[in-house]
ZALUM-212738 format. One line per field, with one value per residue (C-alpha): x, y, z. Coordinates in steps of 0.25 Angstrom, whole numbers, always signed. Layout:
BEGIN
x <- [X	...]
y <- [Y	...]
z <- [Z	...]
This chain:
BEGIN
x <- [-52	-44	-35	-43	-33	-24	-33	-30	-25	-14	-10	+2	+8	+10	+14	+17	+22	+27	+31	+20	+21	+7	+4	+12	+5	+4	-4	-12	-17	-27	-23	-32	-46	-49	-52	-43	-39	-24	-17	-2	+7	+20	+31	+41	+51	+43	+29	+19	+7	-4	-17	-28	-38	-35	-47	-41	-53	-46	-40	-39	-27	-26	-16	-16	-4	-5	+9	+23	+27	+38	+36	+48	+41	+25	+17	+3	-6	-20	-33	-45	-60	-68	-77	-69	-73	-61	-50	-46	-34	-22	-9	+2	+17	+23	+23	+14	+7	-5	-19	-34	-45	-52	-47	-35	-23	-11	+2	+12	+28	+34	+39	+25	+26	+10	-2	-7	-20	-30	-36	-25	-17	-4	-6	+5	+8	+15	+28	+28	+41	+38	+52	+53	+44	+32	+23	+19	+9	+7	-2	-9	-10	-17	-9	-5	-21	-24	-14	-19	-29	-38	-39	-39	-52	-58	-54	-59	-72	-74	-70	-79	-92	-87	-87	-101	-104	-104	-97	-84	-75	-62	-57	-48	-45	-54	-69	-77	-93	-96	-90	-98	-111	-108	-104	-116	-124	-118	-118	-134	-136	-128	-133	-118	-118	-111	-104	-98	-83	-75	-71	-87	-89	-80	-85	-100	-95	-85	-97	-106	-95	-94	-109	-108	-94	-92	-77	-71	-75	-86	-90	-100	-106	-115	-126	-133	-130	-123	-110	-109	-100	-100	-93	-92	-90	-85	-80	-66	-60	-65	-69	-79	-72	-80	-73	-78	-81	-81	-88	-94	-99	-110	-110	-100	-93	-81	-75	-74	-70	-59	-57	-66	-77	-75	-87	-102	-105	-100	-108	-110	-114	-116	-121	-120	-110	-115	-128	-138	-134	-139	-133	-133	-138	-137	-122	-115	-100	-91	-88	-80	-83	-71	-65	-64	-61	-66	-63	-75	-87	-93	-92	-92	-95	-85	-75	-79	-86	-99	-107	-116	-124	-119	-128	-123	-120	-118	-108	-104	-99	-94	-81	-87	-100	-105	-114	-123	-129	-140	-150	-157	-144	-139	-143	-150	-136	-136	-124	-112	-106	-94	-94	-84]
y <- [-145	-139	-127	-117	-108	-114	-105	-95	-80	-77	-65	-60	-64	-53	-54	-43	-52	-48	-56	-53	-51	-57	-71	-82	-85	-83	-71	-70	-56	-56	-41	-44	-42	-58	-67	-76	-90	-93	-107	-108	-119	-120	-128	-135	-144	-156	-151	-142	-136	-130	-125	-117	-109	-96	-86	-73	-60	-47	-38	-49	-57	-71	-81	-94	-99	-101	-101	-97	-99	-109	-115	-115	-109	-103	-102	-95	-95	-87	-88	-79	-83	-88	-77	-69	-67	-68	-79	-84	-75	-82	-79	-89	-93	-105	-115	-126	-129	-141	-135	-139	-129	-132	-129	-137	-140	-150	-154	-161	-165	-152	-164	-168	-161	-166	-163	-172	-175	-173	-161	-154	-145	-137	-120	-112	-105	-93	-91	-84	-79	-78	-75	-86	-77	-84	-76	-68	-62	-61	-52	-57	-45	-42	-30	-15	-10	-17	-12	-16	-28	-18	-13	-28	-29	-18	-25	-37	-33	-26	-39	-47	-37	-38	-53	-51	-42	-30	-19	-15	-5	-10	-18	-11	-5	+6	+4	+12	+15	+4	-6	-2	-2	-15	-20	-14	-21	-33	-32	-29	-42	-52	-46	-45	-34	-20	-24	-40	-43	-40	-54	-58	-47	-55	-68	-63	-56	-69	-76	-69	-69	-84	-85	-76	-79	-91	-91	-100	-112	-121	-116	-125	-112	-117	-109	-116	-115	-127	-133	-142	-153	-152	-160	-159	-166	-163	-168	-167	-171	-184	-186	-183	-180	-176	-167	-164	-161	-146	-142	-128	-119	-113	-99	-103	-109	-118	-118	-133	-131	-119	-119	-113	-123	-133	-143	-141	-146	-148	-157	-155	-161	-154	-158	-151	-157	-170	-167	-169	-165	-151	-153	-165	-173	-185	-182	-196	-191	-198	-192	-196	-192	-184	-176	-181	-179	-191	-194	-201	-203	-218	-229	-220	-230	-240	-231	-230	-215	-209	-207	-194	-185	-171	-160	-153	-138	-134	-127	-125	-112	-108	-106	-106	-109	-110	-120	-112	-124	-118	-128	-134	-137	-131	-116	-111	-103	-88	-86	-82	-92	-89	-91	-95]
z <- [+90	+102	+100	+103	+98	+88	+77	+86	+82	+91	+99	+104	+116	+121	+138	+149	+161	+176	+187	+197	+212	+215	+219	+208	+195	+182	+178	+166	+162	+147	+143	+128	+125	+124	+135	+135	+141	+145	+145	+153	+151	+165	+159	+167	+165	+165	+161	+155	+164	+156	+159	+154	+152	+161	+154	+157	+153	+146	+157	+167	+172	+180	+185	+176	+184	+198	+207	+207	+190	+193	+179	+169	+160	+156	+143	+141	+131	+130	+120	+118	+121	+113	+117	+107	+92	+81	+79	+94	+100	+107	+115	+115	+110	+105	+114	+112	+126	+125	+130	+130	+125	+140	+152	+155	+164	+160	+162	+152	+152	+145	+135	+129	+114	+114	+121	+132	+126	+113	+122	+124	+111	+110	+109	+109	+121	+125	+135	+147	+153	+168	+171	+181	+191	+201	+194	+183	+174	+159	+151	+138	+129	+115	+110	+114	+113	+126	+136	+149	+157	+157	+143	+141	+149	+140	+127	+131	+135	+122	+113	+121	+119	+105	+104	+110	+96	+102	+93	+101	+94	+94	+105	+115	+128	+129	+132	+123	+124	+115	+124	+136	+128	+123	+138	+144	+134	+136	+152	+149	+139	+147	+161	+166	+177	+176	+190	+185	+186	+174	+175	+174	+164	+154	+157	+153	+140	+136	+139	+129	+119	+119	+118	+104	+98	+89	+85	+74	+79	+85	+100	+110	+119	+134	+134	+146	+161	+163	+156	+144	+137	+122	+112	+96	+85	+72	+59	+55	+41	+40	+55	+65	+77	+92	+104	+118	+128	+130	+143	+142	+152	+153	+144	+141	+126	+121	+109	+102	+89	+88	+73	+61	+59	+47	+49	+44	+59	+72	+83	+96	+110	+123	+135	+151	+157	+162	+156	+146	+132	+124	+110	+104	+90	+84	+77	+84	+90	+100	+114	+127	+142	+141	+134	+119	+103	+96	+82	+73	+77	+75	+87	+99	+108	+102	+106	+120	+117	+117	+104	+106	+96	+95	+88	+74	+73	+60	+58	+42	+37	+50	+57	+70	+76	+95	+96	+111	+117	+127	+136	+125	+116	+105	+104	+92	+84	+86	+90	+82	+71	+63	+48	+39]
């Protein structure tokens, strides 16, 4: 269930690091075409501080570590959006560091071999020599064709106008007239201004490739104003099992299940956050007030948790399927789904 990128097809690590006369941090530059999310782990003697997720757009750097590294010793890792078509990319090594698939920030004894909770899951991170320096930047690289943050930026335009389903030539580091039509029609469909940030320019076309792009997997996508919490149930082997809560901003999606879909169905509830529910059915699963995976299904209330009815999707002979929940529930499909 969690793991987002377990299945993952990894890239290369590939680092350019400097000690940095600016202000002391760890800096954090995204020289590929995906937009990616970066987790870091500071090791000590006595503990491991990890947190995530730093989302870091295609030419851009940002500091994920604030303050003089005094840390004995750093590890990174980095994942691609789920805006992106194709099997999920990732940048890490072999050290296993225990993550959450929300935004999260932990401590534990640099002893523990486990993680602290069910939520939380080992991926395999990446070293980062800092030569003891106060401060220093990394560069997250995809290969030799993208040579610089800004043919970065160019690339990752083109890959999101191309998970959009416009046709983009090959993606690279030049910008060609096919590109600028397919931007210009974009900026006209989406109503984004030839004069938005860079930064706001990529929020709006990530935005729009999550709405579009259904990766292996079962994906819950908010197409109302205001956030949700969603929770699903499934069944596994011989068990029905539920998991929640995701909370999902608005225009936003998140990604519940992270492998190929197996199942005939998978159920779903979702409600706004403190708020009425907009999917729902007469399927009876278990959930808590917090965060939760539950096995079975049968005396919820026996156990001290809520019985609630979750609405089907159907889902049989596909490997990935986003249910778009819009202000009178579940939206009619005509979005992408991904067959088998």
């Amino acid at each position: 269930m969690n793991g987002a990128a377990r299945n993952s097809a990894f890239a290369a690590l590939l680092l350019c690091a400097s000690a940095g006369p600016a202000a002391a941090d760890l800096k954090i530059c995204n020289q590929t075409s995906y937009v990616l999310s970066v987790a870091t782990a500071a090791v000590t003697t006595t503990e491991v501080a990890t947190q995530g997720w730093s989302r870091i757009t295609p030419g851009a750097c940002r500091p994920v570590i604030p303050g003089a590294l005094t840390a004995s010793a750093y590890y990174v890792y980095a994942r691609s959006s789920l805006a992106h078509e194709g099997p999920a990319r990732a940048w890490g090594g072999d050290r296993p560091v225990c993550v959450k698939d929300v935004n999260f920030a932990s401590r534990q004894p640099s002893t523990a071999r486990d993680c602290s909770s069910d939520d939380f899951f080992p991926l395999p991170f990446a070293a980062l020599d800092t030569h003891h320096a106060p401060s220093w930047t990394m560069m997250l690289s995809e290969g030799p064709n993208i040579a610089s943050l800004d043919q970065a930026r160019t690339a990752g335009l083109q890959r999101l106008l191309k998970d959009l389903g416009y046709r983009i030539a090959p993606i690279g580091a030049r910008w060609d007239s096919a590109s600028g039509a397919a931007l210009a029609d974009f900026r006209k469909r989406f109503r984004v201004s030839v004069r938005t940030s860079s930064a706001d320019l990529f929020d709006a076309l990530e935005t729009g490739a999550l709405k579009v792009t259904t990766s292996a997997g079962y994906s819950i996508c908010n197409d109302t104003a205001k956030p949700l919490a969603a929770a699903i149930g499934e069944k596994q082997g011989a068990d029905w099992v539920s998991h929640g809560w995701w909370k999902v901003e608005a225009g936003s999606c998140a990604r519940a299940i992270t492998t190929p879909l197996a199942a005939d169905s998978i159920y779903l509830f979702a409600q706004r956050v403190g708020g009425a529910a907009l999917v729902s059915g007469s399927a009876k699963f278990c959930t808590a007030d917090i965060e939760f995976d539950i096995q079975g299904r049968a005396r919820c209330k026996d156990r001290g948790l809520n019985e609630v009815g979750f609405g089907e999707t159907r889902v049989k002979n596909l490997s990935g399927y986003a249910a778009h929940i819009g202000e009178a529930g579940l939206v009619a499909s005509g979005y992408r789904t991904t067959s088998k």
